[in-house]
C-alpha positions as CSV (number, residue, x, y, z in Angstrom):
1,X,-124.0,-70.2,-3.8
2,X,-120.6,-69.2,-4.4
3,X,-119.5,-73.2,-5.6
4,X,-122.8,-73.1,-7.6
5,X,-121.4,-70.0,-9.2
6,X,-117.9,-70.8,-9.8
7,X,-119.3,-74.4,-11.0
8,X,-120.9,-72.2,-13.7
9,X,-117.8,-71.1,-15.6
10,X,-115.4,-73.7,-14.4
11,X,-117.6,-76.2,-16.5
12,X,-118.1,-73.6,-19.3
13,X,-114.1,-73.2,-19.5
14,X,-113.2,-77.1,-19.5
15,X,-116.1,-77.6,-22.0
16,X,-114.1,-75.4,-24.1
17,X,-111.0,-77.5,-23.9
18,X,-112.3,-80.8,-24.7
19,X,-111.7,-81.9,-28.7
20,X,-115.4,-83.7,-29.0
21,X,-118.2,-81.6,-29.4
22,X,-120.6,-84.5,-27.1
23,X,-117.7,-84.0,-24.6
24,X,-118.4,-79.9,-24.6
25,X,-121.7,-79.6,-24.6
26,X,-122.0,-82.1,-21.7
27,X,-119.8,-79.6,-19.5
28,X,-121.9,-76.9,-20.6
29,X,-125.2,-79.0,-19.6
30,X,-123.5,-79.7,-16.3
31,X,-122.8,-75.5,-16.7
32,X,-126.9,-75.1,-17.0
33,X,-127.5,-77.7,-14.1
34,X,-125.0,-75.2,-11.7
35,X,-126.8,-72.0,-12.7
36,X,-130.0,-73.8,-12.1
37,X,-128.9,-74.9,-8.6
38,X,-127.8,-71.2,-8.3
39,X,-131.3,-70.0,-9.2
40,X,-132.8,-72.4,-6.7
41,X,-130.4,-71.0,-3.9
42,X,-130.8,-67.8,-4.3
43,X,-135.2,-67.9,-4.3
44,X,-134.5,-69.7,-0.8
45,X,-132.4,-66.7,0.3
46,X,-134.9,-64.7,-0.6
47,X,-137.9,-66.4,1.1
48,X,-135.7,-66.0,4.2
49,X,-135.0,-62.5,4.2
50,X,-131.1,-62.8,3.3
51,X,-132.0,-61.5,-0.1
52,X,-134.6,-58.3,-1.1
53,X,-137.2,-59.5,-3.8
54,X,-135.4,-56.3,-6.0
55,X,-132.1,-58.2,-6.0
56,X,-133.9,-62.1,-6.3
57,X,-135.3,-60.2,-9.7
58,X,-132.1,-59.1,-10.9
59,X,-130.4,-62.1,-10.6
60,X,-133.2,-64.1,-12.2
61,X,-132.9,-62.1,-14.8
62,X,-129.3,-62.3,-15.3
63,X,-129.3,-66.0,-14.5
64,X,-131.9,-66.3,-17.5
65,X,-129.7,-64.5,-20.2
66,X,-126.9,-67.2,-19.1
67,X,-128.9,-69.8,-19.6
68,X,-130.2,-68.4,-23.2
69,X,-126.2,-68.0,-23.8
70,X,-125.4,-71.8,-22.3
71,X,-128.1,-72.9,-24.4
72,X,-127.1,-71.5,-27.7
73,X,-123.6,-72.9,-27.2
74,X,-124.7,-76.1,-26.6
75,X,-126.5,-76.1,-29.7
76,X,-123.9,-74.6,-31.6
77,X,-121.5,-77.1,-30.5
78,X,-123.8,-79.7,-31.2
79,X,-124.1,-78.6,-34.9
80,X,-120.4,-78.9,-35.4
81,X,-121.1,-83.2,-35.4
């Protein structure tokens, strides 16, 4: 969960340092594929026990406003072409 995570903004910040927009919003796609796999992780945690179904909601939650935000900046970046 944690590499999932930092995967997240790692690709986010060296999106944001490449000069073609394809080039950026392919790091932030490979962004939306790490949240995603973080998503994923933490629903198994939860179905074993590590995580209450309180928490699993919050983080859903928070996991879908990133992916609204990766999602617009994608596009965004994708309108600069």
């Amino acid at each position: 969960m944690r590499r999932a995570s930092v995967s997240v903004s790692a690709n986010i910040a060296e999106g944001s340092s490449r000069w073609s927009p394809a080039e950026q919003a392919r790091f932030y796609e490979i962004a939306y594929g790490s949240l995603m796999e973080l998503v994923s992780e933490t629903k198994i945690a939860e179905q074993q026990g590590f995580l209450s179904s309180e928490k699993y909601a919050e983080m859903r939650m928070k996991a879908s406003e990133i992916a609204r935000m990766l999602s617009s900046l994608r596009r965004a970046t994708l309108q600069k072409t």
